[in-house]
mmCIF file of the C-alpha atoms, coordinates in Angstrom:
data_MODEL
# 
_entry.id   MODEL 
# 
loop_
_atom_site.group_PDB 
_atom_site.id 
_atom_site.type_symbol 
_atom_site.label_atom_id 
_atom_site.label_alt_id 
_atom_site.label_comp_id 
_atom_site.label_asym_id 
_atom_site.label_entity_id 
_atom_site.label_seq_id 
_atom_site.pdbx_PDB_ins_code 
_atom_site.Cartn_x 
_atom_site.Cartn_y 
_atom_site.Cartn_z 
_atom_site.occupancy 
_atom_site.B_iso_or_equiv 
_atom_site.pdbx_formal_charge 
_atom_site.auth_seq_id 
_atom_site.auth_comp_id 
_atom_site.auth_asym_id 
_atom_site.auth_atom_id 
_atom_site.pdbx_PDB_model_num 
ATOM 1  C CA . UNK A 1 1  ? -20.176 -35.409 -119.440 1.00 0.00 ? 1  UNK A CA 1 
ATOM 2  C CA . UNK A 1 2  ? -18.674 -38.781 -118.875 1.00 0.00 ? 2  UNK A CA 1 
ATOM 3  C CA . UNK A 1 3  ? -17.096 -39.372 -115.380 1.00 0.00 ? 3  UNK A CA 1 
ATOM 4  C CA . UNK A 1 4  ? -13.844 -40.795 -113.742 1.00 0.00 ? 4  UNK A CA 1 
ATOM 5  C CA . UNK A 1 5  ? -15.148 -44.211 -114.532 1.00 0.00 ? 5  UNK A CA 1 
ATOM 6  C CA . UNK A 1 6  ? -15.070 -43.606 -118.096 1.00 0.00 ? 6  UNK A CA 1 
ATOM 7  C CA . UNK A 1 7  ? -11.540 -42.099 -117.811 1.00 0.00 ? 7  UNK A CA 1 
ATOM 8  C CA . UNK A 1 8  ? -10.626 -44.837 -115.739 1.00 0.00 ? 8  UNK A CA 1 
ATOM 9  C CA . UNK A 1 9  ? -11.514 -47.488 -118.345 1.00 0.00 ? 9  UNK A CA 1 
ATOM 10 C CA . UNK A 1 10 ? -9.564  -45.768 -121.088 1.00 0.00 ? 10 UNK A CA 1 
ATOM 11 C CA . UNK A 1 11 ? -6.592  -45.225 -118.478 1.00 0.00 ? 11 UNK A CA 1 
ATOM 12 C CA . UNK A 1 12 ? -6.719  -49.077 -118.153 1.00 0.00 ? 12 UNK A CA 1 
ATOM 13 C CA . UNK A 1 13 ? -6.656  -49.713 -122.148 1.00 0.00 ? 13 UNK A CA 1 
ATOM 14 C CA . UNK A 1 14 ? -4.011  -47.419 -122.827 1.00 0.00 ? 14 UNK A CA 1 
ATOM 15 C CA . UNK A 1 15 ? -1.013  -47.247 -120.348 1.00 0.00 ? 15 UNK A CA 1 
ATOM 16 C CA . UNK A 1 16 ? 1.285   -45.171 -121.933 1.00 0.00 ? 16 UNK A CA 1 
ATOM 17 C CA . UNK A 1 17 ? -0.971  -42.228 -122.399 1.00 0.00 ? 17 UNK A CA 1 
ATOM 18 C CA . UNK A 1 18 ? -2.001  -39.971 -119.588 1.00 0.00 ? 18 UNK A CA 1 
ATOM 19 C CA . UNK A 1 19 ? -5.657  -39.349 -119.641 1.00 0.00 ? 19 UNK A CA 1 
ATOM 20 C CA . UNK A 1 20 ? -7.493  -36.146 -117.798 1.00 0.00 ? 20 UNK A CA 1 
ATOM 21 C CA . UNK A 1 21 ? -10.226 -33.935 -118.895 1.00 0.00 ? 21 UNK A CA 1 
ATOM 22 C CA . UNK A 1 22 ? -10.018 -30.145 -117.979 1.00 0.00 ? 22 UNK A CA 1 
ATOM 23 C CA . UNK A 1 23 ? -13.599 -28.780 -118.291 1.00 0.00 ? 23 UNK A CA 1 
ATOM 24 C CA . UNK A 1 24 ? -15.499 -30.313 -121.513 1.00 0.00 ? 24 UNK A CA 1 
ATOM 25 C CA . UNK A 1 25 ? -12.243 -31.732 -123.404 1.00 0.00 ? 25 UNK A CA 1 
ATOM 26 C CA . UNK A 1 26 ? -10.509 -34.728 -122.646 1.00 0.00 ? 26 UNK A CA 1 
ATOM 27 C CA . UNK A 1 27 ? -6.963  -34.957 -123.627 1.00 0.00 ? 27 UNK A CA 1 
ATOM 28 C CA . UNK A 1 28 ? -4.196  -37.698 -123.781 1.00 0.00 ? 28 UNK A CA 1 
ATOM 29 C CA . UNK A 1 29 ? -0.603  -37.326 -123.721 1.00 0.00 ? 29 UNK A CA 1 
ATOM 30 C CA . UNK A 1 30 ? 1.517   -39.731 -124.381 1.00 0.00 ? 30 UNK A CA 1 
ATOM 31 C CA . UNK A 1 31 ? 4.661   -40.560 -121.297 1.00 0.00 ? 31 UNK A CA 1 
ATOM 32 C CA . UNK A 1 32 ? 7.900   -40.645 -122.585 1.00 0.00 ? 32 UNK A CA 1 
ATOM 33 C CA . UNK A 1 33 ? 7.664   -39.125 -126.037 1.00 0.00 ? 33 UNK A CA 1 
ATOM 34 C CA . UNK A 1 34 ? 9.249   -36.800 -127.352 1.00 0.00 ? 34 UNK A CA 1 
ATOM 35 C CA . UNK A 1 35 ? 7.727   -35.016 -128.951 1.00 0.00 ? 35 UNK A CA 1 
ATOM 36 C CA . UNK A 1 36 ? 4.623   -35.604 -126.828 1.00 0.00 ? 36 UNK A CA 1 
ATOM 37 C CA . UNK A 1 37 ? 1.629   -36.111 -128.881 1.00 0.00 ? 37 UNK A CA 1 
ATOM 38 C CA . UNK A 1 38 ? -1.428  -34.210 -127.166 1.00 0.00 ? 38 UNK A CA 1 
ATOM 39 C CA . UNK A 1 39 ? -4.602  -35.852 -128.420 1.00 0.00 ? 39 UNK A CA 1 
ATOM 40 C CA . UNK A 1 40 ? -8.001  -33.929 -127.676 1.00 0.00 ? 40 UNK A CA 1 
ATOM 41 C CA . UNK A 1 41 ? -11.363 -34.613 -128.124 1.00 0.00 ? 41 UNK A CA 1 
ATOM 42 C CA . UNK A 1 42 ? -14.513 -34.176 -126.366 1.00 0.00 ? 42 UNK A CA 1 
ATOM 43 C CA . UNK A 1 43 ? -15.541 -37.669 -125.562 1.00 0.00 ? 43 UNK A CA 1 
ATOM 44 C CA . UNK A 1 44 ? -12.897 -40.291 -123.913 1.00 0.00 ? 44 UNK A CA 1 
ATOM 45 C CA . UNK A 1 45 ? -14.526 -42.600 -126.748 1.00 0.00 ? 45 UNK A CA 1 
ATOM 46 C CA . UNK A 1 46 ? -13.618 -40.054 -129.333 1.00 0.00 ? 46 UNK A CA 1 
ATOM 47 C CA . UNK A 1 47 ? -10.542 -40.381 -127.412 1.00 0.00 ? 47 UNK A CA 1 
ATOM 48 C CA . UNK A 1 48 ? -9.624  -43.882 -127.464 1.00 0.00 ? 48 UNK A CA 1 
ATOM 49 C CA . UNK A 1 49 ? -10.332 -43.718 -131.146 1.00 0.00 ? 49 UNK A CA 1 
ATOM 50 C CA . UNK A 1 50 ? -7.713  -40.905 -132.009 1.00 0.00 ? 50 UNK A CA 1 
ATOM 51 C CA . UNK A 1 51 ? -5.265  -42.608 -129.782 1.00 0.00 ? 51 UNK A CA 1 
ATOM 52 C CA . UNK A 1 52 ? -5.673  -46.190 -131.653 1.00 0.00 ? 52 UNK A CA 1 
ATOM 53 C CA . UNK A 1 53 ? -5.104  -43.866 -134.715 1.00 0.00 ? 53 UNK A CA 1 
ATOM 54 C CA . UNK A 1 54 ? -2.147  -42.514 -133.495 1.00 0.00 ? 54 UNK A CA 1 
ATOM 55 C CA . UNK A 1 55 ? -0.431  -45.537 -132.731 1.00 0.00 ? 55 UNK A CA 1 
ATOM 56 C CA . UNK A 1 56 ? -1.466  -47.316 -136.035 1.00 0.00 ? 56 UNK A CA 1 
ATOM 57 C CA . UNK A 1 57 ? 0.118   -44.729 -137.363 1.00 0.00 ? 57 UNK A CA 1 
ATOM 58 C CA . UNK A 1 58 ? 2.927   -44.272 -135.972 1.00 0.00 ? 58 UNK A CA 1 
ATOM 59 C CA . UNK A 1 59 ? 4.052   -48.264 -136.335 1.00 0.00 ? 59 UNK A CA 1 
ATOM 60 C CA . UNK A 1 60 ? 3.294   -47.597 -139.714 1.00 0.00 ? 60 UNK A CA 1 
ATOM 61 C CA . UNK A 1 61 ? 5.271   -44.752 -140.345 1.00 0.00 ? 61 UNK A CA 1 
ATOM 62 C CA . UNK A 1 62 ? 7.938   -43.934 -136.982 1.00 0.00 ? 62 UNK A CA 1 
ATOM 63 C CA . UNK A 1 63 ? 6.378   -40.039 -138.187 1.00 0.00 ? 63 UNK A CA 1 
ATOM 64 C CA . UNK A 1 64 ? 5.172   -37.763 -135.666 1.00 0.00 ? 64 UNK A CA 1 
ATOM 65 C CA . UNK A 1 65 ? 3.295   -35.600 -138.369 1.00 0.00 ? 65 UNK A CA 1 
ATOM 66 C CA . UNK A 1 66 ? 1.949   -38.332 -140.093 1.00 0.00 ? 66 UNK A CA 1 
ATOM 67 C CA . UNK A 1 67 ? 0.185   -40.374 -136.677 1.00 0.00 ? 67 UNK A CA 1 
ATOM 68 C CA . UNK A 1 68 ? -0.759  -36.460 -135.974 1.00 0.00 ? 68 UNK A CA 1 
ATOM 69 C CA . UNK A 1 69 ? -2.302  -36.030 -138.612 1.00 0.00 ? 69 UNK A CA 1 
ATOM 70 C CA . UNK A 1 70 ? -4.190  -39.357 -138.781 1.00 0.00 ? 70 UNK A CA 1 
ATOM 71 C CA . UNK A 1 71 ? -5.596  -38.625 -135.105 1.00 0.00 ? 71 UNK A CA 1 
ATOM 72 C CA . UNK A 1 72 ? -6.430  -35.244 -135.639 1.00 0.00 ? 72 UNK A CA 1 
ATOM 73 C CA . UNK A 1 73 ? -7.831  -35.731 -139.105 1.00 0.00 ? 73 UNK A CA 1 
ATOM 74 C CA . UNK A 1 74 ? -10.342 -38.472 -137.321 1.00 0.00 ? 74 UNK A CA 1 
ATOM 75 C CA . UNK A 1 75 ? -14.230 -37.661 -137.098 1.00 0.00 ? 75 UNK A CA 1 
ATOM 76 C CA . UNK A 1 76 ? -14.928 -38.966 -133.974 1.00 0.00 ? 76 UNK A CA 1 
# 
């Protein structure tokens, strides 16, 4: 399992997101959205990965189900 260090450096790349990991599962939620995306996965990497997807999506888009989608539909 990857430790604070880890979540520390993806904290630092990503800002807007909150990043914590409750047992093997990392999650990110994004501050000030609403609706708040909740991105898991079990790796922060796989983690930075869904939320780069998620944001390319959404400035895309502006669609909540469509940078959903794109993050959750990721094989990380």
């Amino acid at each position: 399992m990857e430790g604070e260090a880890a979540r520390r450096r993806l904290q630092d790349q990503h800002p807007k997101w909150r990043i914590w990991r409750n047992g093997d599962v990392a999650y990110a939620w994004l501050l000030k959205a609403s609706p708040p995306p909740v991105l898991r996965d079990a790796s922060y990497d796989g983690l930075g990965k869904r939320i780069v997807a998620y944001e390319e999506a959404w400035a895309r888009t502006r669609s909540y189900r469509a940078a959903m989608d794109a993050a959750e539909g990721l094989e990380t």
